[in-house]
mmCIF file of the N, C-alpha and C atoms, coordinates in Angstrom:
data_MODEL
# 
_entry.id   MODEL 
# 
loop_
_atom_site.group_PDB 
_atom_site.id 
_atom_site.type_symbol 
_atom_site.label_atom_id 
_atom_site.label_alt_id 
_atom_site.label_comp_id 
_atom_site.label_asym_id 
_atom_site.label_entity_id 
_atom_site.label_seq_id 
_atom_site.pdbx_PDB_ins_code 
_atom_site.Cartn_x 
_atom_site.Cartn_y 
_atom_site.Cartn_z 
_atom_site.occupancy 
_atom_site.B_iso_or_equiv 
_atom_site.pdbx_formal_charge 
_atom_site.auth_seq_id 
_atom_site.auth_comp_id 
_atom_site.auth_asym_id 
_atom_site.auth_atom_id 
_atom_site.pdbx_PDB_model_num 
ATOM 1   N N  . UNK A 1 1  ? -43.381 76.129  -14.937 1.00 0.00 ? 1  UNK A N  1 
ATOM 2   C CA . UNK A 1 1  ? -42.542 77.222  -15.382 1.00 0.00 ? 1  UNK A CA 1 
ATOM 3   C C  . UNK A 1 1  ? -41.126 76.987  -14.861 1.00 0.00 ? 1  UNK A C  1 
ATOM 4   N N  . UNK A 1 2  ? -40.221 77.177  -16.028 1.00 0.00 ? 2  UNK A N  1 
ATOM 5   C CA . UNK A 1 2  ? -38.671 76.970  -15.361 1.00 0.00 ? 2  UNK A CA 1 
ATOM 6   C C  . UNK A 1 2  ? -38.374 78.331  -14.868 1.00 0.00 ? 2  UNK A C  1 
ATOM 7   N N  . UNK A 1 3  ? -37.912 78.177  -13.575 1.00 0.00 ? 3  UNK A N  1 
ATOM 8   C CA . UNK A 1 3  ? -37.121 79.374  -12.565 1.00 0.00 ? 3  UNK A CA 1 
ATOM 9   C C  . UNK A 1 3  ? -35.993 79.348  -12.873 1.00 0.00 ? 3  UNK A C  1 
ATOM 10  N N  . UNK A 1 4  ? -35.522 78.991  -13.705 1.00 0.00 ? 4  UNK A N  1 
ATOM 11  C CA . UNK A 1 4  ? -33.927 79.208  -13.834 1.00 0.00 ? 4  UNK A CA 1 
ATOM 12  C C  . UNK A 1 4  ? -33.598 79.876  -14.878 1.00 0.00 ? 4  UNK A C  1 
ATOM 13  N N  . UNK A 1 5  ? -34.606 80.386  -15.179 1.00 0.00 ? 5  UNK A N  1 
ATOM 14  C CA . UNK A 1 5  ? -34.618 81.518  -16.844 1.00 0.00 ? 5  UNK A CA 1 
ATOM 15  C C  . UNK A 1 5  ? -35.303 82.272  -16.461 1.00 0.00 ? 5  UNK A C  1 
ATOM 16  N N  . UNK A 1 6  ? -35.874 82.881  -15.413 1.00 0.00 ? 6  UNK A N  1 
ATOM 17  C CA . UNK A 1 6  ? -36.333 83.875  -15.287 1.00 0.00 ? 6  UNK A CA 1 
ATOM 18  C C  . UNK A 1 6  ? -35.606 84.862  -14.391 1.00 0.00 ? 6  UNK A C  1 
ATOM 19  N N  . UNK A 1 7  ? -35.575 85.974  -14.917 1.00 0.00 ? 7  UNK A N  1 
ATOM 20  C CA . UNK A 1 7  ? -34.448 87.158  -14.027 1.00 0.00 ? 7  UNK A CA 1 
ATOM 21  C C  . UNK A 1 7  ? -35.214 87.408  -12.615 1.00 0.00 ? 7  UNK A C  1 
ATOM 22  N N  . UNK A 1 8  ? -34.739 87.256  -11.744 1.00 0.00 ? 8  UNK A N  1 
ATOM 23  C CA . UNK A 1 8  ? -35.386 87.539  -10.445 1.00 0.00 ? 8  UNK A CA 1 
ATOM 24  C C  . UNK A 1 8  ? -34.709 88.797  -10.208 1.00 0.00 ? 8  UNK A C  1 
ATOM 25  N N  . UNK A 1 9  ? -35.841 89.691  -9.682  1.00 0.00 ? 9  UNK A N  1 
ATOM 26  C CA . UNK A 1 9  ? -35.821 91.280  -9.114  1.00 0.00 ? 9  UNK A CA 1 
ATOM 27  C C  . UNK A 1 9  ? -35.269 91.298  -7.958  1.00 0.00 ? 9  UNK A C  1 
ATOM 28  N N  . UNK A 1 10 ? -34.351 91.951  -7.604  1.00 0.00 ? 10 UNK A N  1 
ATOM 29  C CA . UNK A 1 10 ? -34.228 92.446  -6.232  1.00 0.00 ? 10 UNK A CA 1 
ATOM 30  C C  . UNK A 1 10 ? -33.932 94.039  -5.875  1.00 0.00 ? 10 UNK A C  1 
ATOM 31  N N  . UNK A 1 11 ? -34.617 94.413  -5.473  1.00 0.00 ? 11 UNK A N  1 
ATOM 32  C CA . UNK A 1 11 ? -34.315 96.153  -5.465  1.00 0.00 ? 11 UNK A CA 1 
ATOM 33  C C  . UNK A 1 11 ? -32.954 96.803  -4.821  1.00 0.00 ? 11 UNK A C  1 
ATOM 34  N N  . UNK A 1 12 ? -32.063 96.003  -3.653  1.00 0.00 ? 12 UNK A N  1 
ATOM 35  C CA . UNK A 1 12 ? -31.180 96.373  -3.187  1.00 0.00 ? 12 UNK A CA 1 
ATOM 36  C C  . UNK A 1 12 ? -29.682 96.230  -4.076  1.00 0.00 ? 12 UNK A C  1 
ATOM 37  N N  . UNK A 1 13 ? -30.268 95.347  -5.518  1.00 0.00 ? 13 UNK A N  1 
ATOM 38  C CA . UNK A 1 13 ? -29.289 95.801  -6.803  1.00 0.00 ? 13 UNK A CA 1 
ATOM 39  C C  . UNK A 1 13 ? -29.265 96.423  -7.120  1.00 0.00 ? 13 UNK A C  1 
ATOM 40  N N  . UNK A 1 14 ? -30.476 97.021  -7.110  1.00 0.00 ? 14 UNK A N  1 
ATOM 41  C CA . UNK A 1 14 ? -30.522 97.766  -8.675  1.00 0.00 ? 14 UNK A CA 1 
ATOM 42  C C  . UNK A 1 14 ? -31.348 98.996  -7.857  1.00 0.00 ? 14 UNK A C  1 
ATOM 43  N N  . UNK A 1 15 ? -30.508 100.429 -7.440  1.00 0.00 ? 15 UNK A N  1 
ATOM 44  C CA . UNK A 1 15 ? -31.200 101.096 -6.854  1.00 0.00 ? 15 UNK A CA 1 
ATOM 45  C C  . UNK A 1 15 ? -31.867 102.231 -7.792  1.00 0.00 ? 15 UNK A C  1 
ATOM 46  N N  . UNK A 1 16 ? -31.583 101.699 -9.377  1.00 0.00 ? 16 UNK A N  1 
ATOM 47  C CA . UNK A 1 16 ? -32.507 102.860 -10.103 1.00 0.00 ? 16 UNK A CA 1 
ATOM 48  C C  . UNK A 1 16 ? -33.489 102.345 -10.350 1.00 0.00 ? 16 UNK A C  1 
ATOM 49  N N  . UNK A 1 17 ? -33.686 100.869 -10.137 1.00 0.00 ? 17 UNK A N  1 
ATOM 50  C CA . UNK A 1 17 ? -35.357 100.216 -10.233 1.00 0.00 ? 17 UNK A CA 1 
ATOM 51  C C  . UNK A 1 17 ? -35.685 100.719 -9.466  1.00 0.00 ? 17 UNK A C  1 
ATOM 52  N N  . UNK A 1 18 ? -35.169 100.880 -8.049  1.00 0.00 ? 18 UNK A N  1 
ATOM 53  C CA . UNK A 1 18 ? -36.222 101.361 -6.656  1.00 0.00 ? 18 UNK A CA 1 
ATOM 54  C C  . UNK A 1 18 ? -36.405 102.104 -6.924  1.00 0.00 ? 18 UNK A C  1 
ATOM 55  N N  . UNK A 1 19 ? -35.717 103.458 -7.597  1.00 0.00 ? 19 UNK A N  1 
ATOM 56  C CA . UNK A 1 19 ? -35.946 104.733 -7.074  1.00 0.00 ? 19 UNK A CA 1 
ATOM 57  C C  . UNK A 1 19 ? -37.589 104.744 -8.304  1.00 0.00 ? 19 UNK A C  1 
ATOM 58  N N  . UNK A 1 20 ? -37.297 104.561 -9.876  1.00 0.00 ? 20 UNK A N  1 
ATOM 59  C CA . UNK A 1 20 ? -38.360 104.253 -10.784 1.00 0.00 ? 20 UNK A CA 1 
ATOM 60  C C  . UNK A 1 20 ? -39.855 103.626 -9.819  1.00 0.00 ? 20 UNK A C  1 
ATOM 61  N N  . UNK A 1 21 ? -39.587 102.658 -9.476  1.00 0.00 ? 21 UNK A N  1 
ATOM 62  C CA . UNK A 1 21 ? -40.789 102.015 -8.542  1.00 0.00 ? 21 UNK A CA 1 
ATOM 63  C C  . UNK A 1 21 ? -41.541 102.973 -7.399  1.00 0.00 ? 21 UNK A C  1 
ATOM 64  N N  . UNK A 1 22 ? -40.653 103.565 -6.370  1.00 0.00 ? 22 UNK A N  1 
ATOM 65  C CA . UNK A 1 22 ? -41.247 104.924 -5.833  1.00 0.00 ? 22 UNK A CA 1 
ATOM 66  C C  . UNK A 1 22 ? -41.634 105.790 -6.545  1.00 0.00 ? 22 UNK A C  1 
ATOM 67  N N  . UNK A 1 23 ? -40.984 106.113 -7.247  1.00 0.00 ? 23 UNK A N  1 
ATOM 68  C CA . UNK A 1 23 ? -41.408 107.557 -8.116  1.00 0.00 ? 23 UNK A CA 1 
ATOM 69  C C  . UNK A 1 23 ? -43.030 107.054 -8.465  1.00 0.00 ? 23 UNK A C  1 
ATOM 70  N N  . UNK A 1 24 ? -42.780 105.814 -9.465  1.00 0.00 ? 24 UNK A N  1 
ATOM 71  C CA . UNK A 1 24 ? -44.695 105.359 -9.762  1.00 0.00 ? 24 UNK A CA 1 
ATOM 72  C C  . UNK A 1 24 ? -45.673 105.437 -8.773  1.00 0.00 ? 24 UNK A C  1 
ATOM 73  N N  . UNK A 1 25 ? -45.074 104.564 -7.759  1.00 0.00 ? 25 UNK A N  1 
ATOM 74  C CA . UNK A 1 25 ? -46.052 105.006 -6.597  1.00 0.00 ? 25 UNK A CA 1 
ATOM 75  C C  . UNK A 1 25 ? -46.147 105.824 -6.382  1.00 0.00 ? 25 UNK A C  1 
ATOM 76  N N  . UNK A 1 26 ? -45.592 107.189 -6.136  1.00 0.00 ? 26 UNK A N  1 
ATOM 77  C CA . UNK A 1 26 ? -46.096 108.330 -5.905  1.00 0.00 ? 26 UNK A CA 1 
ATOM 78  C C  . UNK A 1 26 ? -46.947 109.077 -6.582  1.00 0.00 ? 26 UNK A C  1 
ATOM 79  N N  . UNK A 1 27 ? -46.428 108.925 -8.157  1.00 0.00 ? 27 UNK A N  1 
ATOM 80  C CA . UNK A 1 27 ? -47.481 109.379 -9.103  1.00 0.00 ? 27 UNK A CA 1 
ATOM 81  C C  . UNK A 1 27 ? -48.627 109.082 -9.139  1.00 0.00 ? 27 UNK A C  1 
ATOM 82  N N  . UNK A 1 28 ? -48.882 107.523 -8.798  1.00 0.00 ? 28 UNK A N  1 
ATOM 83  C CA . UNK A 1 28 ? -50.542 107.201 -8.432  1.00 0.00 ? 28 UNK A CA 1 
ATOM 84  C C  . UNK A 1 28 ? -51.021 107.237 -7.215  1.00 0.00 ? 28 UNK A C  1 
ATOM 85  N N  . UNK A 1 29 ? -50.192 107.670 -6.253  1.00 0.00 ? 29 UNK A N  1 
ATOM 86  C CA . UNK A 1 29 ? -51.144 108.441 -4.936  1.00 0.00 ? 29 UNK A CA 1 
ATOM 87  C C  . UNK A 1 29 ? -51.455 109.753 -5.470  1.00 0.00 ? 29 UNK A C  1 
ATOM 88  N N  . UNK A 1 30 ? -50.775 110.521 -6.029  1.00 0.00 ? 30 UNK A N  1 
ATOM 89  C CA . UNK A 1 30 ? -50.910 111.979 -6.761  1.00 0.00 ? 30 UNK A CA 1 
ATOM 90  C C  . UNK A 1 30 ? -52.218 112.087 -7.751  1.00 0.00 ? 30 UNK A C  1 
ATOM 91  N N  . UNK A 1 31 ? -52.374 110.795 -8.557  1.00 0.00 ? 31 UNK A N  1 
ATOM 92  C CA . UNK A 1 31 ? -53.847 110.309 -8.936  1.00 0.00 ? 31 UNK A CA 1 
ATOM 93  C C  . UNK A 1 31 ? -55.086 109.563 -8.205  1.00 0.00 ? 31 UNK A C  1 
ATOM 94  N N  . UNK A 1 32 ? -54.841 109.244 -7.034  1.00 0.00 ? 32 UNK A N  1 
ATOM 95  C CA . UNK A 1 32 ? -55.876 108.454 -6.267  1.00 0.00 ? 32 UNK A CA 1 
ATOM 96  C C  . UNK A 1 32 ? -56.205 110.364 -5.733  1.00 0.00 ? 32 UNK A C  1 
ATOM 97  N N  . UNK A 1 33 ? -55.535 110.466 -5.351  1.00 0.00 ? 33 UNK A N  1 
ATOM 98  C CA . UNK A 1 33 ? -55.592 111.754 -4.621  1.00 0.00 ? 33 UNK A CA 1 
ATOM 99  C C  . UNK A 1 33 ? -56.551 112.927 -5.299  1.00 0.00 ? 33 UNK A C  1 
ATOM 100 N N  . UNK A 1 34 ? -56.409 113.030 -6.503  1.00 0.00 ? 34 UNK A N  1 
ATOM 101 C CA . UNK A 1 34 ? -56.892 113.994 -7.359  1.00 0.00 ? 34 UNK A CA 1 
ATOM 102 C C  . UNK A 1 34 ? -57.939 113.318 -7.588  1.00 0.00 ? 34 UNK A C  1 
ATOM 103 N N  . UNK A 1 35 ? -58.409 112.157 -7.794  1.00 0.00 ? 35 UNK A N  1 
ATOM 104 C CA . UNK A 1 35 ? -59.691 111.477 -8.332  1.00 0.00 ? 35 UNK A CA 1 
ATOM 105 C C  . UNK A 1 35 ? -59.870 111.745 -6.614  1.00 0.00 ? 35 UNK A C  1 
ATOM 106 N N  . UNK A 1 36 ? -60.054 111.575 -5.750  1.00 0.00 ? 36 UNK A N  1 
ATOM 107 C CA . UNK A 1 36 ? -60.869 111.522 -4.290  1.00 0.00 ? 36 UNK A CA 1 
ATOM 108 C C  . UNK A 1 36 ? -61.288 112.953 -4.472  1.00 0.00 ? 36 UNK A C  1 
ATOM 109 N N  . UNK A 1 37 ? -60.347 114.004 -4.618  1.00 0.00 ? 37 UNK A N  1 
ATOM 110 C CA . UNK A 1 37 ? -60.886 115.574 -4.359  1.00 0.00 ? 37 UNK A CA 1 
ATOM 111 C C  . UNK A 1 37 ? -62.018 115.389 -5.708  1.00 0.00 ? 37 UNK A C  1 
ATOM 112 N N  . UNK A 1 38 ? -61.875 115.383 -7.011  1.00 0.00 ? 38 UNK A N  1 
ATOM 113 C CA . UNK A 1 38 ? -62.722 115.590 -7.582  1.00 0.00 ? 38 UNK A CA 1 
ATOM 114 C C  . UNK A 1 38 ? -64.121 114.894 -7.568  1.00 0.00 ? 38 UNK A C  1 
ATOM 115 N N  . UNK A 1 39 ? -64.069 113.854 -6.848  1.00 0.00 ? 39 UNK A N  1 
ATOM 116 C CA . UNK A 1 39 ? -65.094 113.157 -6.187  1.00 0.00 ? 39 UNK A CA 1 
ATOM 117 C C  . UNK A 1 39 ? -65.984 113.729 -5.365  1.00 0.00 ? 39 UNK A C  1 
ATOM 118 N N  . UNK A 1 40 ? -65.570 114.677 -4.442  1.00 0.00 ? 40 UNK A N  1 
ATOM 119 C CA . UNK A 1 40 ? -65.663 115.101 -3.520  1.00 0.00 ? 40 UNK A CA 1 
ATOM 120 C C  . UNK A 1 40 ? -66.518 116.291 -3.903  1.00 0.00 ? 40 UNK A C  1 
ATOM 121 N N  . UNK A 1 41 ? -65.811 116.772 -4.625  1.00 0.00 ? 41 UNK A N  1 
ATOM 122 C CA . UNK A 1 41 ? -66.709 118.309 -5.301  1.00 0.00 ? 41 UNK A CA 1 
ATOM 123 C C  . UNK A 1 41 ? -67.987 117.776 -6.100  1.00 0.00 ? 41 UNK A C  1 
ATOM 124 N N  . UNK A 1 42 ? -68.278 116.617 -6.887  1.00 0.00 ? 42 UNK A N  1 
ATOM 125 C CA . UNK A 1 42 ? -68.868 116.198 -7.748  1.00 0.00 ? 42 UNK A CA 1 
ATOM 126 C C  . UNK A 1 42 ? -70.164 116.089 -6.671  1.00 0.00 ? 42 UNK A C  1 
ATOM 127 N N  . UNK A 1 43 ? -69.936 115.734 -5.357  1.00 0.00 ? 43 UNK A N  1 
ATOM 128 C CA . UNK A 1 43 ? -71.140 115.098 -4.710  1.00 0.00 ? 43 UNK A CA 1 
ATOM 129 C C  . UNK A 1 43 ? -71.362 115.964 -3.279  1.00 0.00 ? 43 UNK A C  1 
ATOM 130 N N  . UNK A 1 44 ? -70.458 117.096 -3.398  1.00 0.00 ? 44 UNK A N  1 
ATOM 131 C CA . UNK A 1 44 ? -70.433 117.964 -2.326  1.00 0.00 ? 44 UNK A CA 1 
ATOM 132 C C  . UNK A 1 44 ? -72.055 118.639 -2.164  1.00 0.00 ? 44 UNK A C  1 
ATOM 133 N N  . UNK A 1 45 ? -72.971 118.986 -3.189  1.00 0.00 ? 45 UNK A N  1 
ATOM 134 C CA . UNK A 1 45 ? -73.512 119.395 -2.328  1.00 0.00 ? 45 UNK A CA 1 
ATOM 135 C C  . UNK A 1 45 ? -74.999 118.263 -2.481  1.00 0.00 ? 45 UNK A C  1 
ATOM 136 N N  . UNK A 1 46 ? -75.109 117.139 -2.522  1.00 0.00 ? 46 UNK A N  1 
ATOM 137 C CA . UNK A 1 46 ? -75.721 116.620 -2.386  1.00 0.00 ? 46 UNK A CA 1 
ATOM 138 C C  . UNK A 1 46 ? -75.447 115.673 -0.554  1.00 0.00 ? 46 UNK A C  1 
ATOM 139 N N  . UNK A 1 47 ? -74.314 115.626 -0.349  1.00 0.00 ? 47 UNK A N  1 
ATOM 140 C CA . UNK A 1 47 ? -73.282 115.692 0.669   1.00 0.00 ? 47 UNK A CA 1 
ATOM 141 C C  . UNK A 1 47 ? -74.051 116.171 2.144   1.00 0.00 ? 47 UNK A C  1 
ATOM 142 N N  . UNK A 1 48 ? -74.049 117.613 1.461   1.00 0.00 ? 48 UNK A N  1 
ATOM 143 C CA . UNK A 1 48 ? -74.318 118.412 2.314   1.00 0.00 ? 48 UNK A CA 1 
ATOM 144 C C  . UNK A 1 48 ? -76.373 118.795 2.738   1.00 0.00 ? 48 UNK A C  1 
ATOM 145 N N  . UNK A 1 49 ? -76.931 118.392 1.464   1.00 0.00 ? 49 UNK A N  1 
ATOM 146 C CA . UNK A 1 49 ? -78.420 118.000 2.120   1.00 0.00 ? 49 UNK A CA 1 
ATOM 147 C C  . UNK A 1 49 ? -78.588 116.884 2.815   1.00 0.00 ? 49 UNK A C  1 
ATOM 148 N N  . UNK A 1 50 ? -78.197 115.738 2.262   1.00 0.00 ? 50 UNK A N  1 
ATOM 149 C CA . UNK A 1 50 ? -77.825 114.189 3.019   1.00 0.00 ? 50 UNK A CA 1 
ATOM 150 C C  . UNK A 1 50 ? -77.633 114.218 3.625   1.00 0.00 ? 50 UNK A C  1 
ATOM 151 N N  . UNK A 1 51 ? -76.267 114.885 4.645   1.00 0.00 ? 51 UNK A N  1 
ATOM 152 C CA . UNK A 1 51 ? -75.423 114.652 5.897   1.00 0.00 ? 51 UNK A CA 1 
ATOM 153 C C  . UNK A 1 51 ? -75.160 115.778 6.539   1.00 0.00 ? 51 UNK A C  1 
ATOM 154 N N  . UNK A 1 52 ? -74.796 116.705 6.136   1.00 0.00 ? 52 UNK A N  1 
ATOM 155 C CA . UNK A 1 52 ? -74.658 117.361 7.108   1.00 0.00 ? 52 UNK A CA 1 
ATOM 156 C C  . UNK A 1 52 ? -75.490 118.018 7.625   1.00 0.00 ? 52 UNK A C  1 
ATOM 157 N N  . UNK A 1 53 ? -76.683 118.194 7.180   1.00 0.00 ? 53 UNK A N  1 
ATOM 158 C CA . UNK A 1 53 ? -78.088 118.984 7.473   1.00 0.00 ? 53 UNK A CA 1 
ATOM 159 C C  . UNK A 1 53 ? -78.906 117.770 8.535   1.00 0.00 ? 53 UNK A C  1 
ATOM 160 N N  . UNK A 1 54 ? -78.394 116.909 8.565   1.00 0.00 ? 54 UNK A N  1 
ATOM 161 C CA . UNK A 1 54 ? -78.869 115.675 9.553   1.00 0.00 ? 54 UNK A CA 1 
ATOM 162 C C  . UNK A 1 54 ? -78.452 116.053 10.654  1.00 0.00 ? 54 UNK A C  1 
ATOM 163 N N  . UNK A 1 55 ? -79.447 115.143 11.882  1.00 0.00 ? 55 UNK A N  1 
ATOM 164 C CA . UNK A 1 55 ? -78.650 115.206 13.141  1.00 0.00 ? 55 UNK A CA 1 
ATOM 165 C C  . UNK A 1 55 ? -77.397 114.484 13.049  1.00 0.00 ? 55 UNK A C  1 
ATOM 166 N N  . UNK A 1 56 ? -76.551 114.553 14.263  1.00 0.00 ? 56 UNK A N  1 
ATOM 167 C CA . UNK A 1 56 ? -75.259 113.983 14.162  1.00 0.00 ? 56 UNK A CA 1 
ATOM 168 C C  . UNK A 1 56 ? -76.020 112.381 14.695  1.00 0.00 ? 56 UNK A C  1 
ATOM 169 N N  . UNK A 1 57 ? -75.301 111.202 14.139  1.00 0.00 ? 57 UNK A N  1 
ATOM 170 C CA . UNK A 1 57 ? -75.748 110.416 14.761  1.00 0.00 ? 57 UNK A CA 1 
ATOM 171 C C  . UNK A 1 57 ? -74.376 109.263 14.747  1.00 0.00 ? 57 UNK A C  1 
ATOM 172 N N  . UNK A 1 58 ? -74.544 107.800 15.125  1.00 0.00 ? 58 UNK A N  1 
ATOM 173 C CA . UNK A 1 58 ? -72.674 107.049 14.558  1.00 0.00 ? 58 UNK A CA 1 
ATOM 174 C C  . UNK A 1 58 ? -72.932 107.033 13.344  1.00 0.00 ? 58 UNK A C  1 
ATOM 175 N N  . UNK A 1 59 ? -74.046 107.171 12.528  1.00 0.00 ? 59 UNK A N  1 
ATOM 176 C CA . UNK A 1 59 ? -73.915 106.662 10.946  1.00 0.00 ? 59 UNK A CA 1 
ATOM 177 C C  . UNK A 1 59 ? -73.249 108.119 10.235  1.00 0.00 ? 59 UNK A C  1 
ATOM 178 N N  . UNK A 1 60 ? -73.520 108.738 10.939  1.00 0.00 ? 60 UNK A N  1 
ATOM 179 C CA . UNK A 1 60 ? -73.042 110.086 9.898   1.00 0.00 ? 60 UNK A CA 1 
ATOM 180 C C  . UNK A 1 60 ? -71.934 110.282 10.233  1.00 0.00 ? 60 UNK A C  1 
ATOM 181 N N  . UNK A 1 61 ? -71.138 109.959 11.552  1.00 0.00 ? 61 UNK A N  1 
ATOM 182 C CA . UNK A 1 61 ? -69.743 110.145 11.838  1.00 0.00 ? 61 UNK A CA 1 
ATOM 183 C C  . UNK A 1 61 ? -69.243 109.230 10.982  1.00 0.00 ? 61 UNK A C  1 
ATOM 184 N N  . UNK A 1 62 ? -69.687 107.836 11.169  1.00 0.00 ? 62 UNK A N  1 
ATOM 185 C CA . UNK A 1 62 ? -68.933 106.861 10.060  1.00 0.00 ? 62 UNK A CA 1 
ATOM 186 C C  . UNK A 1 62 ? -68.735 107.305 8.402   1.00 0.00 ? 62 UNK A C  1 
ATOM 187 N N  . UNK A 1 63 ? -69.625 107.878 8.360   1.00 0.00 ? 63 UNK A N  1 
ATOM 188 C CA . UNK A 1 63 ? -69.870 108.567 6.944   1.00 0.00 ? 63 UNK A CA 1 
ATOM 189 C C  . UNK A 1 63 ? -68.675 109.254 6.606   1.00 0.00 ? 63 UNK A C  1 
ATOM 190 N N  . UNK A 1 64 ? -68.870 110.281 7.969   1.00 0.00 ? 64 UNK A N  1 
ATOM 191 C CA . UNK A 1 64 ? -67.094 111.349 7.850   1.00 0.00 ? 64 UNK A CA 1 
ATOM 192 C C  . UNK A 1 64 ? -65.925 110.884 7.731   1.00 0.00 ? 64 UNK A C  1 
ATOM 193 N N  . UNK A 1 65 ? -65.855 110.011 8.877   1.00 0.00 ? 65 UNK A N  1 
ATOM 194 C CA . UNK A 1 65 ? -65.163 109.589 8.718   1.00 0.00 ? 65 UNK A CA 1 
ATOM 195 C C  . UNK A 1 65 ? -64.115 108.409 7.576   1.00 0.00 ? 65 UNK A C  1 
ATOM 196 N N  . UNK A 1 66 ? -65.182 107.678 6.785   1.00 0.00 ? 66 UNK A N  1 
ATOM 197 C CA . UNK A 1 66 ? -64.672 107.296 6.202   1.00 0.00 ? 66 UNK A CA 1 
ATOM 198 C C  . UNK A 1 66 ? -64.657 107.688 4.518   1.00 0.00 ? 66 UNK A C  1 
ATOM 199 N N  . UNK A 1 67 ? -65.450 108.297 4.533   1.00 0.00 ? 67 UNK A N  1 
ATOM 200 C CA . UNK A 1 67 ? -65.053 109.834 3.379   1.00 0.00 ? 67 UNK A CA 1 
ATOM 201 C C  . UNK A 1 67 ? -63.853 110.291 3.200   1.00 0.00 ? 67 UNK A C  1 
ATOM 202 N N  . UNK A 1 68 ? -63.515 110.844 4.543   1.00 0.00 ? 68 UNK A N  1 
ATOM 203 C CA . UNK A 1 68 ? -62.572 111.899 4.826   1.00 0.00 ? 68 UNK A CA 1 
ATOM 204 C C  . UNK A 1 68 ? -61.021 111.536 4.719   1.00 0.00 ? 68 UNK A C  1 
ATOM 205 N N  . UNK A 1 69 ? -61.174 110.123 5.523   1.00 0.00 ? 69 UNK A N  1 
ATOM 206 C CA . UNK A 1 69 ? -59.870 109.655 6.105   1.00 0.00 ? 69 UNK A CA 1 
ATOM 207 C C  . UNK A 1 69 ? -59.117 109.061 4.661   1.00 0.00 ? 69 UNK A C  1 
ATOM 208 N N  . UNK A 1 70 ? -59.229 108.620 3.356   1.00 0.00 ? 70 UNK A N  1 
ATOM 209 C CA . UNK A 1 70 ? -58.816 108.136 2.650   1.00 0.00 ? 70 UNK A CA 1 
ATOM 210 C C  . UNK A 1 70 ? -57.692 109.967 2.020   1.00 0.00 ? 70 UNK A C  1 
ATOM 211 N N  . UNK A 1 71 ? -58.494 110.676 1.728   1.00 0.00 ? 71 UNK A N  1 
ATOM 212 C CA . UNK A 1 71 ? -57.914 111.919 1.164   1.00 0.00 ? 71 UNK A CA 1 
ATOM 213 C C  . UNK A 1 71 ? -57.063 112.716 1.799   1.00 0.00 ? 71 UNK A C  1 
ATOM 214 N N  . UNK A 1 72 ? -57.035 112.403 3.186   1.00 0.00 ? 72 UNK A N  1 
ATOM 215 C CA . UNK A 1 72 ? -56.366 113.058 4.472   1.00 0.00 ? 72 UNK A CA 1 
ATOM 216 C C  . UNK A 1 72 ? -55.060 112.220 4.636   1.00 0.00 ? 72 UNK A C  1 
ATOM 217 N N  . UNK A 1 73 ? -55.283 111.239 4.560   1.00 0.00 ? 73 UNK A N  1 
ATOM 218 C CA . UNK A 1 73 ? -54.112 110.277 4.452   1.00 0.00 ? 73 UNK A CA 1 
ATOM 219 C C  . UNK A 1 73 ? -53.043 110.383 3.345   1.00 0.00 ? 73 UNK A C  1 
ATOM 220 N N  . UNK A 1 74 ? -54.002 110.105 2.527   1.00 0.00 ? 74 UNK A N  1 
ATOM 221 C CA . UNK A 1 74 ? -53.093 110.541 0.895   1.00 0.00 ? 74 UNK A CA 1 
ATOM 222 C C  . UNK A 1 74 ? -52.174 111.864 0.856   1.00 0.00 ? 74 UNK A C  1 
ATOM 223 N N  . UNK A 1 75 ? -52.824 112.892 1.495   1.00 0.00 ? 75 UNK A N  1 
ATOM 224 C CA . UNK A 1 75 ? -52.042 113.969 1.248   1.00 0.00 ? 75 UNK A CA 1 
ATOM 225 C C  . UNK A 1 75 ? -51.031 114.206 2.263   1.00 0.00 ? 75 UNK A C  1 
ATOM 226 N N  . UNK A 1 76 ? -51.103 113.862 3.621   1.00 0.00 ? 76 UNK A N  1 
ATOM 227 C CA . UNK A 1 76 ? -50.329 113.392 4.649   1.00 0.00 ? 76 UNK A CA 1 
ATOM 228 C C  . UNK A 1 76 ? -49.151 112.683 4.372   1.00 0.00 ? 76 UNK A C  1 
ATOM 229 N N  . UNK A 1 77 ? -49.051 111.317 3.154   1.00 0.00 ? 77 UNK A N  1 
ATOM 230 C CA . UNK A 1 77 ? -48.517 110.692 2.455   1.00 0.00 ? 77 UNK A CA 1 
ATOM 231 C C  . UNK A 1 77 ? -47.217 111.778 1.831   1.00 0.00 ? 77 UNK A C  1 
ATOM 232 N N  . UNK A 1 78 ? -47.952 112.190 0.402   1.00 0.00 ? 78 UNK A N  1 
ATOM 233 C CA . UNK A 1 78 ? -47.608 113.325 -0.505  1.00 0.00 ? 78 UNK A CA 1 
ATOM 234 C C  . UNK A 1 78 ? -46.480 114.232 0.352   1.00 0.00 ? 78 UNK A C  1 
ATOM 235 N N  . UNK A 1 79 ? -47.240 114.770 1.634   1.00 0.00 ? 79 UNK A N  1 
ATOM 236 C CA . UNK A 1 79 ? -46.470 116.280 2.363   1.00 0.00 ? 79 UNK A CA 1 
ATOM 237 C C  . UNK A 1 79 ? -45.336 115.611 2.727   1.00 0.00 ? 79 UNK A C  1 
ATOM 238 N N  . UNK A 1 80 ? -44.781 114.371 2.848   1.00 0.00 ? 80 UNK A N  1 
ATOM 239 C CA . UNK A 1 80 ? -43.470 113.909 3.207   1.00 0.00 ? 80 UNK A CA 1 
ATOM 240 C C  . UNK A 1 80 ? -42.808 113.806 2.494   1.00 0.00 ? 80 UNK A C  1 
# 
C-alpha cells in the first residue's frame, strides 16, 4: 500500500474530528450501558434464586462482583 496517498489523521488538527470521535464514544457507552441494565432485569430474578439465596461464598462475590463492576463503571464514566 502507498502511504503517500493516504490522508493521515491527527486529532490535534482537526479539533471537530475529536470532538465527533468523543461524542461517538459516548453514545456507545450510553448503549453498552443500557444493554448491561436491560440485561440485568432480563435475568434478575433468576439472579436472585441462583445467588443471592446462596451462602456467601468467593464464587458468588466474584459473581458480584463482576456483574456489577462493568455497569458501575459505565455510569461513573457517563456522570462526568
Amino acid at each position: 500500500m502507498d502511504r503517500s496517498k493516504t490522508k493521515h489523521f491527527h486529532l490535534s488538527n482537526d479539533p471537530v474530528a475529536a470532538y465527533e470521535i468523543l461524542y461517538v464514544g459516548r453514545k456507545a457507552s450510553i448503549a453498552a450501558l443500557a444493554v448491561l441494565i436491560y440485561e440485568k432485569f432480563i435475568i434478575l430474578e433468576e439472579e436472585i434464586d441462583l445467588v443471592w439465596c446462596k451462602r456467601r461464598s468467593w464464587v458468588t462475590i466474584l459473581y458480584f462482583v463482576n456483574s456489577w463492576l462493568a455497569p458501575l463503571w459505565l455510569a461513573s464514566e457517563l456522570g462526568q
